[in-house]
C-alpha positions as CSV (number, residue, x, y, z in Angstrom):
1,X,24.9,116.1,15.9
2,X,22.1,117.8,18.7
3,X,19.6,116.0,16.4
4,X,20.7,112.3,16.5
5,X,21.5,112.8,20.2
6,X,17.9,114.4,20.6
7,X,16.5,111.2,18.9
8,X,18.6,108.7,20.6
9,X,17.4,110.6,24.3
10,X,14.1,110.3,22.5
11,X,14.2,106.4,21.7
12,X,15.7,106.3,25.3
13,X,12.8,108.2,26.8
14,X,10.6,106.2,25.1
15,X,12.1,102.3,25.8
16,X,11.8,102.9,29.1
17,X,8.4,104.8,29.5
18,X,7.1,101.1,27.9
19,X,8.9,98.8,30.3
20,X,7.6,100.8,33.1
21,X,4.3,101.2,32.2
22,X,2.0,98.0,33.3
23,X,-0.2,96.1,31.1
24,X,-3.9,97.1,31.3
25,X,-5.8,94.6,33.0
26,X,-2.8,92.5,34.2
27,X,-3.6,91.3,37.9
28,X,-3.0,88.4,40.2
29,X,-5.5,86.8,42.8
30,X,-4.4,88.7,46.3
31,X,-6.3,85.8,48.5
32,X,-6.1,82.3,47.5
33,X,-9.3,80.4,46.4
34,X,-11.1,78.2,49.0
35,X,-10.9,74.6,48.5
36,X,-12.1,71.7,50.0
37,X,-9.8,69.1,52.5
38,X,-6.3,68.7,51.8
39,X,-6.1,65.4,49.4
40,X,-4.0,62.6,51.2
41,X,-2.8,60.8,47.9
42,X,-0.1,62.2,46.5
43,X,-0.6,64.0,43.2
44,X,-0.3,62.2,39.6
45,X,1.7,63.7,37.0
46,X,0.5,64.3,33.7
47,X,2.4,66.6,30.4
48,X,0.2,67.6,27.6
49,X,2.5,68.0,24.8
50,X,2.3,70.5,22.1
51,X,0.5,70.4,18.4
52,X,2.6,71.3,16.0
53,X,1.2,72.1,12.8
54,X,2.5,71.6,9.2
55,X,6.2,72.6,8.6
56,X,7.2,73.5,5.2
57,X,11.2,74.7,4.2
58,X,11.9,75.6,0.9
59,X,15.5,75.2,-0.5
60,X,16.1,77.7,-3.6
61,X,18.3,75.7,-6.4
62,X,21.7,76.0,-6.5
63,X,23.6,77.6,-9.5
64,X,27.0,77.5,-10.4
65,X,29.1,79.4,-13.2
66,X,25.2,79.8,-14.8
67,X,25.1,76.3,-14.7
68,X,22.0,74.9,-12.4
69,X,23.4,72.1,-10.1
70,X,20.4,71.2,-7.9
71,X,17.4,71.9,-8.9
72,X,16.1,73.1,-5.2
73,X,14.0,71.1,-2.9
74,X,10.9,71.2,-1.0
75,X,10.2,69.6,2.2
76,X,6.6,69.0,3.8
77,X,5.8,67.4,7.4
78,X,2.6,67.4,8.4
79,X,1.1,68.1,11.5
80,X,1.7,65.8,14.7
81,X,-0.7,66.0,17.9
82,X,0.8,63.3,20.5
83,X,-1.5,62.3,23.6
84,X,-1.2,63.1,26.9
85,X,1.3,61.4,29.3
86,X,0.2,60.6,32.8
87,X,2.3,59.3,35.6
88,X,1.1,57.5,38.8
89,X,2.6,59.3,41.9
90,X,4.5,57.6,44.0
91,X,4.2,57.2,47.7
């Protein structure tokens, strides 16, 4: 019994050591950067989708009192890139 509660204090001791401890080399900007005169126009709005690549599912065949029933089926999509979408502001 001392040992698993010795492991469990252990796993404890150890889940929490790697919350706390911060990622090397994480760091935010403490001043922000100079830029240049505030723009009057409001700003546009543009979403860059996501790429998805190829997407394959395989379904195993399906067998019955040793009998096979469906022989299983494969499914391939390939990948899809759509382009940006930009919206004017308004204002």
């Amino acid at each position: 019994m001392r040992i698993r509660t010795s492991v469990a204090t252990a796993a404890t001791a150890i889940g929490l050591l790697a919350i706390a401890t911060p990622v090397a080399g994480a760091s935010a900007a403490t001043t922000p950067a100079a830029s240049g005169a505030p723009s009057l126009q409001p700003p546009a709005f543009t979403f860059v989708p996501p790429t998805v690549g190829p997407l394959s599912v395989d379904i195993g065949r399906t067998i019955i009192n040793g009998e096979v029933t469906d022989p299983g089926l494969h499914v391939l999509m390939p990948p899809v890139t759509l382009p940006p979408m930009s919206w004017p502001a308004r204002g």
